[in-house]
C-alpha positions as CSV (number, residue, x, y, z in Angstrom):
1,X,0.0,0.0,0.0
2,X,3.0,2.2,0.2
3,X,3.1,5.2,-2.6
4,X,7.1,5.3,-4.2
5,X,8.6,7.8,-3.2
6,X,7.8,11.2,-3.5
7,X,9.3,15.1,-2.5
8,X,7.6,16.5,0.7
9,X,8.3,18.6,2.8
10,X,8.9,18.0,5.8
11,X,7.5,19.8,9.1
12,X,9.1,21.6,11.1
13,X,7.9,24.9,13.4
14,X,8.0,28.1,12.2
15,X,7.3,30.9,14.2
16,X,4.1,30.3,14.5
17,X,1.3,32.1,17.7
18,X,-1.6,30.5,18.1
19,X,-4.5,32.4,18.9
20,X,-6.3,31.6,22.3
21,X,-9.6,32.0,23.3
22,X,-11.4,33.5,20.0
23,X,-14.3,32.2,18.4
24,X,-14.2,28.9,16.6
25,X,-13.2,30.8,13.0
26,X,-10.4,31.6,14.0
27,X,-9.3,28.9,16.9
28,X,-5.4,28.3,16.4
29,X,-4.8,31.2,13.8
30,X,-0.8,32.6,13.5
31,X,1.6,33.7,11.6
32,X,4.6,31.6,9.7
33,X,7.6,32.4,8.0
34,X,8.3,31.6,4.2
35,X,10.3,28.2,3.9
36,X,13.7,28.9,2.4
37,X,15.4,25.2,2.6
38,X,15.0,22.6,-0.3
39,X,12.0,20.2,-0.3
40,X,13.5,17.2,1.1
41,X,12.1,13.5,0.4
42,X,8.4,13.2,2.5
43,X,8.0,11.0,5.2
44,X,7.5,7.4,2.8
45,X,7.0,5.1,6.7
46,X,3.4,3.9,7.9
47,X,3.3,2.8,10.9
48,X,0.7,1.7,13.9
49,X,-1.8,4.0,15.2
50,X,-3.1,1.6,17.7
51,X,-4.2,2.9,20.8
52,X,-2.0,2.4,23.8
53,X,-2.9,1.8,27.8
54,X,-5.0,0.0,29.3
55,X,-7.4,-1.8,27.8
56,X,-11.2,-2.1,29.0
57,X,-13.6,-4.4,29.2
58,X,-10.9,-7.1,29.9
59,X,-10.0,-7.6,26.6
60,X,-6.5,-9.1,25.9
61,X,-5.6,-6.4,23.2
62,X,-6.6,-3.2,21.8
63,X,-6.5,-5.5,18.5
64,X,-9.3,-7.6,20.0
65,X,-11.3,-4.4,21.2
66,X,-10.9,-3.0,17.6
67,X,-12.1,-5.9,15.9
68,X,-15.0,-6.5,18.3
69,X,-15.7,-2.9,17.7
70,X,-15.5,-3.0,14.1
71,X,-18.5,-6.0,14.3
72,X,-20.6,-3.6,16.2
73,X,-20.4,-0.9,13.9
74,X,-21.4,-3.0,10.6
75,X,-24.0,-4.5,13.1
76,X,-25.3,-0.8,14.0
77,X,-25.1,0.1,10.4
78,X,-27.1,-2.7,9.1
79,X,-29.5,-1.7,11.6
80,X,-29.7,2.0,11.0
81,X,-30.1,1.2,6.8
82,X,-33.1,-0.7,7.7
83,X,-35.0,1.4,10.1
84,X,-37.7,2.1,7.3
85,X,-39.1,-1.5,7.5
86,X,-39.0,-1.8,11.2
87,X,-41.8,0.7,12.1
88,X,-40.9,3.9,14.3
89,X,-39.7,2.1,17.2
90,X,-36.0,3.1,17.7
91,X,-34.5,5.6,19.9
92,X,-30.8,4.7,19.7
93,X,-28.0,2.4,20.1
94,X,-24.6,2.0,21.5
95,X,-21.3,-0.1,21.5
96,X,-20.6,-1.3,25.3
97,X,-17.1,-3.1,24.7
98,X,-17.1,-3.5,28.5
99,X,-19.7,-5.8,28.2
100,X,-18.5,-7.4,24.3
101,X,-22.3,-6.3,23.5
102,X,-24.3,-3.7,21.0
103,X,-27.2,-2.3,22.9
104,X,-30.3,-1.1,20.6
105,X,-33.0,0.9,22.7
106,X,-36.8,0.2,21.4
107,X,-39.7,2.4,22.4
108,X,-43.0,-0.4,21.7
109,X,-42.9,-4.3,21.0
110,X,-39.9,-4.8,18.3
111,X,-41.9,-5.9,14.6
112,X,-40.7,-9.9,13.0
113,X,-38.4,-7.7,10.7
114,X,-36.4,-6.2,13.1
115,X,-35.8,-9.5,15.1
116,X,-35.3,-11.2,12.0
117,X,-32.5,-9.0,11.0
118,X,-30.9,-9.1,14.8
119,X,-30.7,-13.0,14.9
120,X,-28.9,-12.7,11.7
121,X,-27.2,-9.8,12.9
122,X,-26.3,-12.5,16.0
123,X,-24.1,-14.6,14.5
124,X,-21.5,-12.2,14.7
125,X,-22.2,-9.8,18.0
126,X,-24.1,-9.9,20.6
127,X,-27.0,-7.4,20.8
128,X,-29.4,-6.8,23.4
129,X,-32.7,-4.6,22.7
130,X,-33.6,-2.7,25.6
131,X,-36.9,-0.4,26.2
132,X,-36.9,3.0,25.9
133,X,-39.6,5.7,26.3
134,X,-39.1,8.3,23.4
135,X,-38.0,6.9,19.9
136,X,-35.2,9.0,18.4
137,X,-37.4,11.2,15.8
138,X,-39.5,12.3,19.3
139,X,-36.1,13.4,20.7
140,X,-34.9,15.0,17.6
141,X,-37.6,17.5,17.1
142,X,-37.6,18.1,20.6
143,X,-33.8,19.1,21.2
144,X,-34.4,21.5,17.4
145,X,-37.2,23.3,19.4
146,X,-35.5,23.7,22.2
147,X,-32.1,24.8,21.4
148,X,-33.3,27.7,18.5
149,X,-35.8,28.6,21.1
150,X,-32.8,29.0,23.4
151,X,-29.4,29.7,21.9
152,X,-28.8,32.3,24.3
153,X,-28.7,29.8,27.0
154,X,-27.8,26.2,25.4
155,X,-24.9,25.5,24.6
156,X,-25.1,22.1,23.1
157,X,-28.1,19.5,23.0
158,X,-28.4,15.9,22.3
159,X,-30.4,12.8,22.2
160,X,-29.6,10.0,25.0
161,X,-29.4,7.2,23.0
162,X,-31.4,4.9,25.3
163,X,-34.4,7.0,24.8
164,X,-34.7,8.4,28.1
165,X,-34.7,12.2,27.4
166,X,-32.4,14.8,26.1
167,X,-29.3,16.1,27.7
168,X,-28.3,19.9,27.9
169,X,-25.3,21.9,28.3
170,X,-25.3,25.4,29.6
171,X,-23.2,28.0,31.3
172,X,-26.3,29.8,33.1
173,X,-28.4,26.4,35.1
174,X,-31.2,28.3,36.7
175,X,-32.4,30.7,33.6
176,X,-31.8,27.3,31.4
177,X,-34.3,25.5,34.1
178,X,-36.7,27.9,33.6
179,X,-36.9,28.0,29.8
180,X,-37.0,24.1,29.4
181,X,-40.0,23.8,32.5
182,X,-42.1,22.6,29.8
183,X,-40.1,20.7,27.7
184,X,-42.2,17.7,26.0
185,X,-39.4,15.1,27.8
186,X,-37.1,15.2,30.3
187,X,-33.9,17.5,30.0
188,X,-31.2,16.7,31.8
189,X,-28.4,19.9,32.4
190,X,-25.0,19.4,33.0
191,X,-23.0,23.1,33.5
192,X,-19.7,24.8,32.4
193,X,-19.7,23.0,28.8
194,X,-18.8,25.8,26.3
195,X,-17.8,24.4,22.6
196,X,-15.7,26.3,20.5
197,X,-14.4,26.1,17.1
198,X,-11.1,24.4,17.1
199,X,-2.7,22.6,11.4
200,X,1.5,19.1,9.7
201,X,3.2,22.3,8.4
202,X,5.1,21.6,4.9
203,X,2.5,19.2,2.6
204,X,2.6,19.3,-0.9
205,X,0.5,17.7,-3.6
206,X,-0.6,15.3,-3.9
207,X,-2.3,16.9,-0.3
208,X,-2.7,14.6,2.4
209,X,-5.0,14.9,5.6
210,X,-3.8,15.6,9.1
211,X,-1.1,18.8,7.4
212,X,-1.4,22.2,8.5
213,X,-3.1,25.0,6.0
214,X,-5.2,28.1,6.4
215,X,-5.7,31.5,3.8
216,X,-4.1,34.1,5.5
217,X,-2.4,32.4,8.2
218,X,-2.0,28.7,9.8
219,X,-5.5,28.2,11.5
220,X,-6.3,25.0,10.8
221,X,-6.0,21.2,9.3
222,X,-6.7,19.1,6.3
223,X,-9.2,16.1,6.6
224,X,-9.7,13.6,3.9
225,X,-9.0,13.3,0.2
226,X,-12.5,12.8,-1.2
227,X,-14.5,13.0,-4.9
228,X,-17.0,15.0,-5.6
229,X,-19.1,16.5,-8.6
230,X,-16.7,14.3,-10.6
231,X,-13.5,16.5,-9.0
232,X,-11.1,15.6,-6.2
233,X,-11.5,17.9,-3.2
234,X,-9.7,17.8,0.3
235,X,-12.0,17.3,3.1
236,X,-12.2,19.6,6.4
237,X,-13.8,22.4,8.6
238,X,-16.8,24.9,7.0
239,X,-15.5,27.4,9.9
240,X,-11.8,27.5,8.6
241,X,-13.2,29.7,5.4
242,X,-15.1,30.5,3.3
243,X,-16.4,29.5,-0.6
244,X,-13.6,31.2,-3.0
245,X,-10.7,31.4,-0.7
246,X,-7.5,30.0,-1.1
247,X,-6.0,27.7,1.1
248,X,-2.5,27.9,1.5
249,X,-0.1,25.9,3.3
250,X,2.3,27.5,6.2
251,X,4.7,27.9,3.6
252,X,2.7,30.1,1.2
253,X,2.1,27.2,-1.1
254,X,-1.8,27.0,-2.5
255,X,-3.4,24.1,-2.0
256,X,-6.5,24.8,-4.1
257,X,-9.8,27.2,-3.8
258,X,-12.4,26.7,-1.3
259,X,-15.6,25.4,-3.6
260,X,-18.6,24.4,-1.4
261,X,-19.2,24.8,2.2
262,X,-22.0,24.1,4.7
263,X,-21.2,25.6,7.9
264,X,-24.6,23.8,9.8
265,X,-22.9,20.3,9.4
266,X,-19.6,22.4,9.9
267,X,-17.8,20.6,6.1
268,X,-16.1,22.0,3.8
269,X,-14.6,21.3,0.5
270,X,-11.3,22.8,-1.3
271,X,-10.7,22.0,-4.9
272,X,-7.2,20.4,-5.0
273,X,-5.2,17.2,-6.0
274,X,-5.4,14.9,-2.8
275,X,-4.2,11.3,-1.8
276,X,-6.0,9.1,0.4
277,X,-3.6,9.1,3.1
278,X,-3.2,10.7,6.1
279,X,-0.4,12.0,8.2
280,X,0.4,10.6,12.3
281,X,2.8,10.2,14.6
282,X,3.6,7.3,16.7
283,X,1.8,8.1,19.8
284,X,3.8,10.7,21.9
285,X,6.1,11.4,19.2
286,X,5.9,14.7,17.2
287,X,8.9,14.2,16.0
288,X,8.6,10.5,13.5
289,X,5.9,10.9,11.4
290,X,4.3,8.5,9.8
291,X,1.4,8.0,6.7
292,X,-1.0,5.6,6.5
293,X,-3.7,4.6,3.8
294,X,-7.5,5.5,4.1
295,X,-9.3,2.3,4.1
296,X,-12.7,3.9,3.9
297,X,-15.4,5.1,6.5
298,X,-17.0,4.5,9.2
299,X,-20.1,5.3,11.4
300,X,-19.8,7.1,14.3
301,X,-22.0,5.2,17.3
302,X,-21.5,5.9,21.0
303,X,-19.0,3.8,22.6
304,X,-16.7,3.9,19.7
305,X,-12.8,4.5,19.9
306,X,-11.5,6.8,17.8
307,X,-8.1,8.6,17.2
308,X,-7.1,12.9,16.5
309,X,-4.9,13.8,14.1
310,X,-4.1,17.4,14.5
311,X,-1.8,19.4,12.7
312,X,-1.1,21.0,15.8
313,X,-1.2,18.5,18.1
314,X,-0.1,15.6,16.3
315,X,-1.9,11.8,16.7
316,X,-4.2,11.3,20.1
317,X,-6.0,8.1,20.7
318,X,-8.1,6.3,23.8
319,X,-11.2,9.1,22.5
320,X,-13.9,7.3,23.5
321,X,-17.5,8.7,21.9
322,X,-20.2,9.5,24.8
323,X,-22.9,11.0,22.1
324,X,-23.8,11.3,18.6
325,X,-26.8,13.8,16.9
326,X,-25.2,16.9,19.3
327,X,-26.3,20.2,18.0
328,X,-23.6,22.8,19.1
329,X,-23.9,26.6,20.0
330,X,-20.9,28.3,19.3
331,X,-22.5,31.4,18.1
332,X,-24.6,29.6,15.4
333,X,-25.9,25.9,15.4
334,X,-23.7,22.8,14.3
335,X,-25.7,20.2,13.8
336,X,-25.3,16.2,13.6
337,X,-22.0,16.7,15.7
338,X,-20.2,13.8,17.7
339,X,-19.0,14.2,21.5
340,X,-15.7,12.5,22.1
341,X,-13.8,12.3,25.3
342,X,-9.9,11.1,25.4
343,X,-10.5,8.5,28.5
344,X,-6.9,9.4,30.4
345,X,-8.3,13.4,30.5
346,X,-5.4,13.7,28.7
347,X,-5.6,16.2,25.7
348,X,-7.8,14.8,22.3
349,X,-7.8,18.3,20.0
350,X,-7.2,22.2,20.5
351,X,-6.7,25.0,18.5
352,X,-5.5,24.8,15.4
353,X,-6.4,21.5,14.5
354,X,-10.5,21.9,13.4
355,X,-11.1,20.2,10.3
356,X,-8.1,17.5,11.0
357,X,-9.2,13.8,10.6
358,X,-10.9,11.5,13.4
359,X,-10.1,8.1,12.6
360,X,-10.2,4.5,13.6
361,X,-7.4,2.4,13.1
362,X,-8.0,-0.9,11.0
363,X,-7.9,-3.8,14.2
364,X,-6.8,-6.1,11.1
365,X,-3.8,-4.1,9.7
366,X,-3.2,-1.1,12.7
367,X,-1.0,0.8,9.9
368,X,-4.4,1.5,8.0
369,X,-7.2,3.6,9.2
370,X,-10.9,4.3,8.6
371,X,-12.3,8.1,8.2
372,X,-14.8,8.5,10.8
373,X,-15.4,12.7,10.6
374,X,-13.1,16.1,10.6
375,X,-12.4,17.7,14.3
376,X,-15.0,21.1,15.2
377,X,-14.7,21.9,18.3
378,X,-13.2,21.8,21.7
379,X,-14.6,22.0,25.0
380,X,-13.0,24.9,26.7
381,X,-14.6,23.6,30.7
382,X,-12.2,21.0,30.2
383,X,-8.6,22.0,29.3
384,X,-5.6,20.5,29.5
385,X,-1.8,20.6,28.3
386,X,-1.2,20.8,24.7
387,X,0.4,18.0,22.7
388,X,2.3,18.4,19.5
389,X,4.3,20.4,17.4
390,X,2.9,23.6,19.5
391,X,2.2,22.5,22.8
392,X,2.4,26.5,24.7
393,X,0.0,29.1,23.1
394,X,-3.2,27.2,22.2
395,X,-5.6,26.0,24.1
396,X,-6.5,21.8,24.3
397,X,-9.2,20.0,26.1
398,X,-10.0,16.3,26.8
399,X,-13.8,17.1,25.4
400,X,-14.0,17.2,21.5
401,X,-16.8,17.6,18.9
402,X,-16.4,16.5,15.8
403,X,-18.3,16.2,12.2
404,X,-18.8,12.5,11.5
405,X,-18.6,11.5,7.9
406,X,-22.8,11.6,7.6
407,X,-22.3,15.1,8.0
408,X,-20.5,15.3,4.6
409,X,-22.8,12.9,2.8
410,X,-25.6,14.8,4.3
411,X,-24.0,18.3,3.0
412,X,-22.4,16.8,-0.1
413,X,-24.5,14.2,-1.4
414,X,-22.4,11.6,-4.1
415,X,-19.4,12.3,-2.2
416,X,-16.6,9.8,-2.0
417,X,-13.7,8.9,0.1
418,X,-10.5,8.2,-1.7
419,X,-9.0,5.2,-0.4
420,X,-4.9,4.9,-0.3
């Protein structure tokens, strides 16, 4: 799977000042200098992105987690393809690899379909259906109500996925109390959460995901190579800039022209020649990188591990995802986002790295990985030390939001990953 060799540049810091503290647009924006060396030969090593520590669910291996994992989520997305026949029964579901099982919530008695489907579905996983008491479209048009209704005092809203209610975030709980009193189901608060919009530093064509770029300034990080319309594009965040920019590199070098953008699913698209490949670093090392090949995609369903590949941070693994379907307030609604938390509290994304890729690494082959979304936002209630090529001068939390890949088929139908 290896490409021959190629020039790239490789990174190295420039004088780069992150911004702190501004609003998402502009989360991890500073200044660089020109490059004046030679382009020397591009980093041509994969290498494993498997997640390291301790390993739940008393599982021998991350490699046995990841597989297991991988079987839920072709489970969930068999599931989820199907809901049409099944009636309007489901409220959510969820991979629990502490207990080696997929849990679907059901509001009403389950129809013959949908247990046909799970004792096929069986063979492979084991799935319980639990009860639950709102199905997910009852929860949905709730939390829209709610938070447009609100957006002065919500900062984030989201379906529990075993149909019990919503769950809130908000920086003022008693006004917030007041203004959901008669909410159709219950709301549960949690305080303090405030999301905010969230580079490596020498690419060059073909472009690869997880490298630094921005228009006027570094600000921000390349997702995934992807077709669309017929044209190759280069996957990443709506909030970086805007249609008919150019994206440059920290170098000066253009990567292409911003050509469609849909800042409510937070995805944007820059016309440019991309590979489907992605940079990382073996984990705590900025300074090996590795490349590794895009697989293809993946769902994003709670209790999924997934990995950060910043360009200012570098590669972060162990982010464990709590909720999917968040709609985010960070000055105007995000929605279909996923909430991610890095499981050690140890940093998972900060500024300067919106747009960069969340992936999953392959449990089969850990030098490959799946695209599973493009980094949005960071929590800025729970911040930590920075990681990475920058680690003073930006800030990094344990609590991330990302788009999942649905948001850029929902934005961009007919789009494509390109595999490497």
């Amino acid at each position: 799977m290896n490409n021959p060799p190629r020039n790239r540049r490789s990174p190295r810091l420039r004088n780069l000042v992150a911004a702190v503290g501004v609003v998402l647009a502009a989360a991890g924006m500073g200044t660089a200098q020109a490059a004046s060396a030679p382009d020397p030969v591009k980093p041509q090593a994969t290498g494993s992105v498997e997640p390291t520590g301790p390993v739940p669910g008393g599982y021998a291996s991350w490699k046995e987690l990841l597989l297991d994992q991988r079987k839920m989520v072709k489970a969930a997305d068999r599931i989820t393809a199907a809901l049409a026949d099944f009636g309007d029964g489901y409220a959510g579901l969820m991979a629990v690899p502490e207990s080696r099982e997929l849990r679907v919530y059901w509001k009403g008695k389950p129809s013959k379909a949908f247990n046909d489907l799970l004792g096929l579905l069986r063979r492979d996983v084991a799935i319980s259906v639990l009860p639950a008491q709102y199905t997910a479209r009852e929860l949905e048009g709730e939390a829209n109500r709610l938070i447009r209704a609100n957006r002065d005092l919500i900062t984030s809203i989201e379906p529990l996925q075993d149909g019990s209610g919503l769950k809130a975030t908000t920086a003022s709980v008693g006004a917030t109390r007041t203004a959901i009193s008669g909410a159709a189901v219950p709301v549960t608060l949690e305080y303090g959460v405030r999301p905010k919009v969230a580079s490596r530093w020498d690419d060059s064509p073909p472009w690869w995901g997880g490298s630094v770029w921005g228009t006027s300034s570094p600000a921000c990080t390349t997702g995934f190579a992807v077709t669309y319309q017929g044209a190759t594009k280069m996957l990443t965040s709506a909030h970086c800039a805007s249609v008919g920019s150019t994206a440059k590199d920290p170098t000066g070098q253009v990567i292409g022209s911003v050509t469609h953008s849909n800042s409510a699913r937070d995805v944007l698209l820059i016309g440019t020649n991309a590979a489907g490949r992605v940079f990382n670093n073996p984990l705590g090392n900025v300074a090996t990188e590795i490349n590794n090949p895009v697989i293809g995609t993946t769902s994003s369903i709670v209790g999924l591990f997934v990995c950060t590949s910043g360009g200012f941070s570098g590669t972060n693994c162990t982010i464990k995802v709590t909720a999917v379907n968040v709609t985010i307030n960070v000055g105007w609604l995000i929605q279909g986002t996923v909430r991610a938390e890095q499981q050690s509290f140890l940093n998972a994304a900060g500024g300067g790295d919106s747009g960069g890729p969340v992936e999953v690494t392959n449990a089969s082959n850990t030098n490959q990985v799946y695209a599973a979304g493009t980094i949005t936002a960071t929590d800025f209630s729970t911040q930590v030390p920075c990681t990475g090529y920058r680690p003073t001068g930006r800030v990094c939390t344990w609590r991330i939001y990302y788009s999942p890949w649905s948001n850029a088929t929902t934005a961009f139908p007919g789009i494509a990953i390109i595999t490497g």
